[in-house]
MARKEKE-173264 format. One record per residue (C-alpha): residue in one letter; y, z, x; residue number from 1. Coordinates in nm, 2 decimals, decimal comma. Example, Ala and Ser with C-alpha at 12.3 -4.5 7.8 and 13.67 -1.06 7.14 Angstrom:
// MARKEKE-173264
A_-0,45_0,78_1,23_1
S_-0,11_0,71_1,37_2
//
This chain:
// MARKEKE-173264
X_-3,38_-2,99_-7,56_1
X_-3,59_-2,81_-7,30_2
X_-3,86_-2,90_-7,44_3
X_-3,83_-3,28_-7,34_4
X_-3,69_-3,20_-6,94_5
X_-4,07_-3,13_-6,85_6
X_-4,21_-3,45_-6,97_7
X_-3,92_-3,66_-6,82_8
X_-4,04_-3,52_-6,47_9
X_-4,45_-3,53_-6,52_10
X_-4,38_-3,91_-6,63_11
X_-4,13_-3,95_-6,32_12
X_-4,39_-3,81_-6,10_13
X_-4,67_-4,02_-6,19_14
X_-4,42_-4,38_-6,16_15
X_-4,33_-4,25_-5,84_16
X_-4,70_-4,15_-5,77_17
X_-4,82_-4,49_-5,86_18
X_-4,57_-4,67_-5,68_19
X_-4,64_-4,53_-5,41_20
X_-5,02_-4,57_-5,42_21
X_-4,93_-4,97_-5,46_22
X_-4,73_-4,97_-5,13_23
X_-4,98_-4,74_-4,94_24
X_-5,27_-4,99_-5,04_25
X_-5,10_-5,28_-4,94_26
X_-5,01_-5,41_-5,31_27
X_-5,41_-5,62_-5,29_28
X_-5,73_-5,48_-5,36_29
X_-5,95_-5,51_-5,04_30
X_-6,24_-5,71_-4,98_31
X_-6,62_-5,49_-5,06_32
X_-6,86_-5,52_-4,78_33
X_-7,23_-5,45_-4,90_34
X_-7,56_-5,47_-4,71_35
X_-7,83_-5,38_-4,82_36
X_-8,14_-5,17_-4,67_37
X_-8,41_-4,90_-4,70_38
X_-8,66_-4,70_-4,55_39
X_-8,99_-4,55_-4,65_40
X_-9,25_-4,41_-4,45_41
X_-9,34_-4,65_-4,21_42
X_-9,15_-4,94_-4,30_43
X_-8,78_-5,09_-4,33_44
X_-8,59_-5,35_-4,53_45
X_-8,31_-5,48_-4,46_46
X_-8,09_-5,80_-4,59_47
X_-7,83_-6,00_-4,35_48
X_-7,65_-6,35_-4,33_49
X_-7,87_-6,64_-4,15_50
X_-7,61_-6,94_-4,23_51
X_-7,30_-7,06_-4,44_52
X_-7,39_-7,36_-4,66_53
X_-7,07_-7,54_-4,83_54
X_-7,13_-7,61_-5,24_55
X_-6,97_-7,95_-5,23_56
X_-6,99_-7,87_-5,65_57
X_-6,76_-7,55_-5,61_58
X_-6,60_-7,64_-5,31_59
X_-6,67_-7,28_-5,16_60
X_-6,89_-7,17_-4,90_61
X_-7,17_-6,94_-4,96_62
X_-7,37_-6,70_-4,70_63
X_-7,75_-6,76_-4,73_64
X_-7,93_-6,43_-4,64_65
X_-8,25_-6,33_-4,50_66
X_-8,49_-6,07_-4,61_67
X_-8,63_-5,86_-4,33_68
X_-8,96_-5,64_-4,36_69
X_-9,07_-5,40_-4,07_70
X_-9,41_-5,23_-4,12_71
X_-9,37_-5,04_-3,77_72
X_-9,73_-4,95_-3,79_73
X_-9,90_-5,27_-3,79_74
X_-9,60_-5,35_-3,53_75
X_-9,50_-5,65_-3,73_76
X_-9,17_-5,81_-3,84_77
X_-9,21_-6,08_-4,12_78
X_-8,88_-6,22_-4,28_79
X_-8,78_-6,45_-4,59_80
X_-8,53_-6,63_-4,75_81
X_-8,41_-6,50_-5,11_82
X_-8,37_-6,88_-5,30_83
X_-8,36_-6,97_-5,66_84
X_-8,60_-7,20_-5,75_85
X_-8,77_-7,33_-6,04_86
X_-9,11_-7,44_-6,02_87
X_-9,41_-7,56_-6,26_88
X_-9,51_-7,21_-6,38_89
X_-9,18_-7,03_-6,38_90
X_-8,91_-6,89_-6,14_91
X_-8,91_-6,83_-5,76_92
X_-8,72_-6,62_-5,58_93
X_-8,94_-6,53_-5,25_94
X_-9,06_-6,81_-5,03_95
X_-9,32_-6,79_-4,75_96
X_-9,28_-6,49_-4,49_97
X_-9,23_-6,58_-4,12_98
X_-9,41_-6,30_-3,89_99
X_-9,32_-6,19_-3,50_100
X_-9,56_-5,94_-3,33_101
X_-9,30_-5,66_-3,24_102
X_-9,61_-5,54_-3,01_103
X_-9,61_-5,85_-2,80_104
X_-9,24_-5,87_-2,80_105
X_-9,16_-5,52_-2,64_106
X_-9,47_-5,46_-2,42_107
X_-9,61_-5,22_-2,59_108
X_-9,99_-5,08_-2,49_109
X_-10,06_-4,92_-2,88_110
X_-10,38_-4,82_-2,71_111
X_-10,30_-4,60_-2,38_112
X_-9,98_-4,49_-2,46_113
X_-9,75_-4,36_-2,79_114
X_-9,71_-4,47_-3,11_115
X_-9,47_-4,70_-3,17_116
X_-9,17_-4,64_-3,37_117
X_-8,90_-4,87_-3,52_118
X_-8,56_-4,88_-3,61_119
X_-8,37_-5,20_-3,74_120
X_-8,01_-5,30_-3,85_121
X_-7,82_-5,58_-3,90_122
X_-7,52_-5,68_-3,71_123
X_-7,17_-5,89_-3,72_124
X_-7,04_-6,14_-3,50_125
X_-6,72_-6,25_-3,65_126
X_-6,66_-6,58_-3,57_127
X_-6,87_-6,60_-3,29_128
X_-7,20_-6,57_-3,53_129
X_-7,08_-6,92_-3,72_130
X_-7,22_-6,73_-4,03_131
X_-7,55_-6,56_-3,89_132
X_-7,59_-6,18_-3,81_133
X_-7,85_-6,08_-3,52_134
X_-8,12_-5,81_-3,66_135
X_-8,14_-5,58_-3,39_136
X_-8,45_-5,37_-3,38_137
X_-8,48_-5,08_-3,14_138
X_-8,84_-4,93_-3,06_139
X_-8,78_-4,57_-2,99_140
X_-9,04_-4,47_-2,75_141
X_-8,98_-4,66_-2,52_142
X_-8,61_-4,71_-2,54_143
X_-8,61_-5,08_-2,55_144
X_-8,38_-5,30_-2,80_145
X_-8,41_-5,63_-2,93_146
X_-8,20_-5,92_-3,06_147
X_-8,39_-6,16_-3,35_148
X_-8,23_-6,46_-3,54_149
X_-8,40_-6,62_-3,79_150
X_-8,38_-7,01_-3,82_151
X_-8,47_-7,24_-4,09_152
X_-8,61_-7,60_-3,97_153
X_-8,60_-7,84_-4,22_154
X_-8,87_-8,12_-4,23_155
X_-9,16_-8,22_-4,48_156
X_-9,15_-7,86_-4,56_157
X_-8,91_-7,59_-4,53_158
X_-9,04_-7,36_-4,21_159
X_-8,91_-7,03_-4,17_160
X_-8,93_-6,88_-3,81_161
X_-8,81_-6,55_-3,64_162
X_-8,68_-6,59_-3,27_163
X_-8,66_-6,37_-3,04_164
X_-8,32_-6,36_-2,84_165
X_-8,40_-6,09_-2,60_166
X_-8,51_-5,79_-2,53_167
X_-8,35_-5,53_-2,33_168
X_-8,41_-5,12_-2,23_169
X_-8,17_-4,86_-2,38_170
X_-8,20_-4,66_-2,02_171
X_-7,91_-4,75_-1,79_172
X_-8,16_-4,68_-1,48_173
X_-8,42_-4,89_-1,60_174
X_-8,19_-5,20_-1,69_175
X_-8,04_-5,17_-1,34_176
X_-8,39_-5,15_-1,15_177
X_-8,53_-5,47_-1,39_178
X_-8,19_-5,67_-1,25_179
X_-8,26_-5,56_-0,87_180
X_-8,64_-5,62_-0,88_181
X_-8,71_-6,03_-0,74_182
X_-8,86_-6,21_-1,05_183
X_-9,24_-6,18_-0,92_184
X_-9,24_-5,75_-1,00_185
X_-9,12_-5,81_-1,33_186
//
């Protein structure tokens, strides 16, 4: 008889144990957020929504993202978009890679003054983005940020392009002395 009173209270313990791990997670597993990105040497890849296309066939709407590439030492920033397509001679996946001078973009002089190094992430807007996220890319040297969306125009050909949404310093000071200075210093 005393041999049975120790399992009656491990197998009480774990039905109250589970119960209770139903009601502290809310009784519904929660959504996974993934995004994916990497770094080696000197360059970065990173992956984030561009737009939300409806499948009229599945009548769900699915996120198309964008493949970013940063080789921080040729100061360039190309970007794709990851499709499935079959062609002639077999399956595609990449298309063609749209390229901004992050050089040009953040005034940099690569010549006279430090090497240039770059961070990027993607971001979230909620429902402000209507289903993009801005790739923010920050250039450490100099302490200067920028905001890039990429857009897909449709015509005879796809065209892939990167846009540059602005570009801002890190340094309270120098934002506040860029804002006071008339137009013609700038």
């Amino acid at each position: 008889m005393n041999a049975t009173r120790p399992r009656l209270g491990t197998a009480f313990g774990l039905i109250v144990g589970l119960i209770l791990g139903v009601l502290i997670a809310g009784g519904r597993p929660q959504p996974m957020l993934a995004g994916g990105s990497d770094r080696s040497g000197e360059s970065i890849v990173v992956t984030g929504p561009i737009a939300v296309r409806f499948d009229e066939g599945h009548k769900v709407q699915i996120p198309e993202d964008a493949l970013y590439y940063l080789d921080y030492k040729a100061g360039k920033l190309k970007a794709t978009l990851p499709t499935y397509r079959q062609t002639a001679t077999g399956t595609r996946h990449l298309d063609v890679f749209a390229e901004r001078d992050l050089v040009a973009d953040f005034a940099l002089d690569v010549d006279n003054g430090p090497k240039p190094h770059f961070l990027m992430t993607t971001g979230q807007l909620g429902t402000l983005g209507e289903g993009w996220a801005p790739l923010f890319v920050i250039e450490t040297t100099t302490g200067k940020a920028g905001v890039y969306r990429v857009r897909q125009a449709f015509g005879v050909r796809n065209k892939l392009s990167i846009e540059l949404i602005e570009v801002r310093s890190t340094n309270p000071v120098e934002e506040a002395a860029a804002v006071v200075a008339p137009p013609a210093a700038r």
